[in-house]
TORNU-28352 format. One record per atom (N, C-alpha, C): residue in one letter; x negated, z, y negated. Coordinates in steps of 0.1 Angstrom, whole numbers, padded with zeros to 4 digits, always signed. Layout:
N
aXZY;...
This chain:
87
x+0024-0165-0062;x+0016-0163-0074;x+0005-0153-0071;x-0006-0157-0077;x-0018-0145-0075;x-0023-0143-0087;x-0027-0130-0089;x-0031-0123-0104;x-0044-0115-0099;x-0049-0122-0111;x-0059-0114-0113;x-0060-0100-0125;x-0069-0092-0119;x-0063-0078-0130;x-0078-0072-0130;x-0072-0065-0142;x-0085-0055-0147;x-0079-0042-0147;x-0084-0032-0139;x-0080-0016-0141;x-0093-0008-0147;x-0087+0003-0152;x-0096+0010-0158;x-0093+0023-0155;x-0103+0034-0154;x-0101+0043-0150;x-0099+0056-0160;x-0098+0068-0157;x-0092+0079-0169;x-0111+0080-0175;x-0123+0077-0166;x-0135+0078-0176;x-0139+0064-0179;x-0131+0054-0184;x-0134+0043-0187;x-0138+0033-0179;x-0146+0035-0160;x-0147+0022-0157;x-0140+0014-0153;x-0141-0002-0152;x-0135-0010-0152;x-0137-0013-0139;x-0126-0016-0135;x-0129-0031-0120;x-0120-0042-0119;x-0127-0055-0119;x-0119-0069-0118;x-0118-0071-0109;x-0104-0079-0101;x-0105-0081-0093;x-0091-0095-0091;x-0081-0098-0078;x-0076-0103-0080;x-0067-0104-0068;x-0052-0106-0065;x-0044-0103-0056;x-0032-0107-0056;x-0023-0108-0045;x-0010-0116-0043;x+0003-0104-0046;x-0002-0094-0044;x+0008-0083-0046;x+0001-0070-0054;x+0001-0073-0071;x-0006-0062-0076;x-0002-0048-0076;x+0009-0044-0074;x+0013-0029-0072;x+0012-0027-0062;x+0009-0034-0051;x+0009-0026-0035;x-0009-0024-0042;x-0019-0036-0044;x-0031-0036-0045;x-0037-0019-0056;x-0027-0022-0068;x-0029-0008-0074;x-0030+0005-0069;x-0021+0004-0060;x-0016+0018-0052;x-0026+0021-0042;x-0034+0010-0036;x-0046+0013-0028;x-0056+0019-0036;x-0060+0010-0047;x-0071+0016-0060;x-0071+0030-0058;x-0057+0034-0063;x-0052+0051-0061;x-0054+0061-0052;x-0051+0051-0041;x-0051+0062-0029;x-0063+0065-0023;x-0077+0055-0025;x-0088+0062-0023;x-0093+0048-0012;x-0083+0040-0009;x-0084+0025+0001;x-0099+0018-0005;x-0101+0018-0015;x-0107+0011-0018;x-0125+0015-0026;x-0137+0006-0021;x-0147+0015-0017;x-0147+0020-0034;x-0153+0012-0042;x-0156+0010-0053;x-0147+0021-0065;x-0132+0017-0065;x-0124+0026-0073;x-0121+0041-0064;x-0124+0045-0051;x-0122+0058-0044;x-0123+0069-0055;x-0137+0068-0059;x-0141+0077-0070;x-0130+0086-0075;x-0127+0076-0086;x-0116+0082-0095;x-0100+0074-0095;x-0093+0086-0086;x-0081+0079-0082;x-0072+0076-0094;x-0073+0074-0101;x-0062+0073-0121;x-0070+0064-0122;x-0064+0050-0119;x-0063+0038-0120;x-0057+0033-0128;x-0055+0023-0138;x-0042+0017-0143;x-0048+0003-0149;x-0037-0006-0149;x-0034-0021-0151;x-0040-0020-0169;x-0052-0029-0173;x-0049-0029-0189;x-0052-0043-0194;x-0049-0052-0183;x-0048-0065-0184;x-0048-0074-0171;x-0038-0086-0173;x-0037-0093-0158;x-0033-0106-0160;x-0037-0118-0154;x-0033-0133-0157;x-0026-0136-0142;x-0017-0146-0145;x-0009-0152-0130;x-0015-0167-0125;x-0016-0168-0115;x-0022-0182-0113;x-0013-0191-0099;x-0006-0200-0100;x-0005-0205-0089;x-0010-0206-0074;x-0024-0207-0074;x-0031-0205-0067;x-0045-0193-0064;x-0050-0191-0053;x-0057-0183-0054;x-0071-0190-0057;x-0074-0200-0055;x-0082-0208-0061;x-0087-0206-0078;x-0076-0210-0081;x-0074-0207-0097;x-0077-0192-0095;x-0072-0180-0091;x-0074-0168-0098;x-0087-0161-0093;x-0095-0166-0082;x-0111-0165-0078;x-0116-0168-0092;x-0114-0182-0096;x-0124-0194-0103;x-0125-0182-0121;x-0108-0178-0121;x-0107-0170-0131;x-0114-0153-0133;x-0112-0151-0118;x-0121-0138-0118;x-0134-0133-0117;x-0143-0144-0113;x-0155-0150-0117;x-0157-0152-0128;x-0151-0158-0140;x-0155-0156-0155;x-0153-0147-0157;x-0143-0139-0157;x-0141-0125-0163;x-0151-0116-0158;x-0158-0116-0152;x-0171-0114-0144;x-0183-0110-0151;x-0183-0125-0155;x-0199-0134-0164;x-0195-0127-0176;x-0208-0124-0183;x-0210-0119-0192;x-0202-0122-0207;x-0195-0139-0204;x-0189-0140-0218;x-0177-0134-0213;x-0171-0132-0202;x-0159-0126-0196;x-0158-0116-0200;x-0165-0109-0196;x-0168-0091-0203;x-0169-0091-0214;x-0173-0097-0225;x-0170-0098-0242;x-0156-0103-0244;x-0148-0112-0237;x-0135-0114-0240;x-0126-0104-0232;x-0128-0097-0224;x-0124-0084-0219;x-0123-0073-0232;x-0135-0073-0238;x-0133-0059-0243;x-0128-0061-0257;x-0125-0073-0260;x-0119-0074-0271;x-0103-0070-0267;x-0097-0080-0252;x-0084-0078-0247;x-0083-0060-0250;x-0089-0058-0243;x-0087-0041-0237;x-0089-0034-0249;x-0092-0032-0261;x-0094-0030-0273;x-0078-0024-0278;x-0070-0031-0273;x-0057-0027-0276;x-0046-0029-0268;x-0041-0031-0264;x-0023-0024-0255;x-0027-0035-0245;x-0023-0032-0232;x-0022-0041-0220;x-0014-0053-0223;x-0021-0067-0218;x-0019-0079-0223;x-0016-0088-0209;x-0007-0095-0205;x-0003-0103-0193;x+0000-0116-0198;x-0008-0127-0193;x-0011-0139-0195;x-0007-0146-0184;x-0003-0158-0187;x+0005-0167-0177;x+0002-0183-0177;x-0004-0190-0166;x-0010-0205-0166;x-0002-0209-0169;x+0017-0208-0163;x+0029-0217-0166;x+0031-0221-0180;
């Protein structure tokens, strides 16, 4: 399974992204591994979809991307972490 996820940080920004093992991937966010989230290590999960393939969860993290993605994002993230499933 590969998921794609949205973290957000303790000053609000966001980063999409997408991965085969989201808590090892989180933990890098954290630890500073990563160029983009280094900044600010208080990372957390506030939304994530599963996809059989990684195909599927590129194709998916690319819309979440595009501008209508980010309006359906901020409605998700508007309230309690939300996990979505293709199956």
């Amino acid at each position: 399974m590969f998921t794609v996820y949205v973290i957000q940080s303790r000053k609000g920004l966001v980063y999409i992204g997408q991965t085969s093992d989201l808590q090892l991937r989180l933990e890098r966010h954290n630890s500073g591994m990563s160029r983009y989230t280094k900044r600010d290590g208080s990372w957390h999960v506030v939304y994530s979809e599963e996809f059989h393939t990684r195909t599927e969860a590129m194709k998916r993290e690319r819309w979440l991307k595009s501008g209508k993605g980010r309006e359906f994002l901020k409605v998700k993230i508007a309230g309690k972490p939300i996990v979505l499933s293709d199956s």
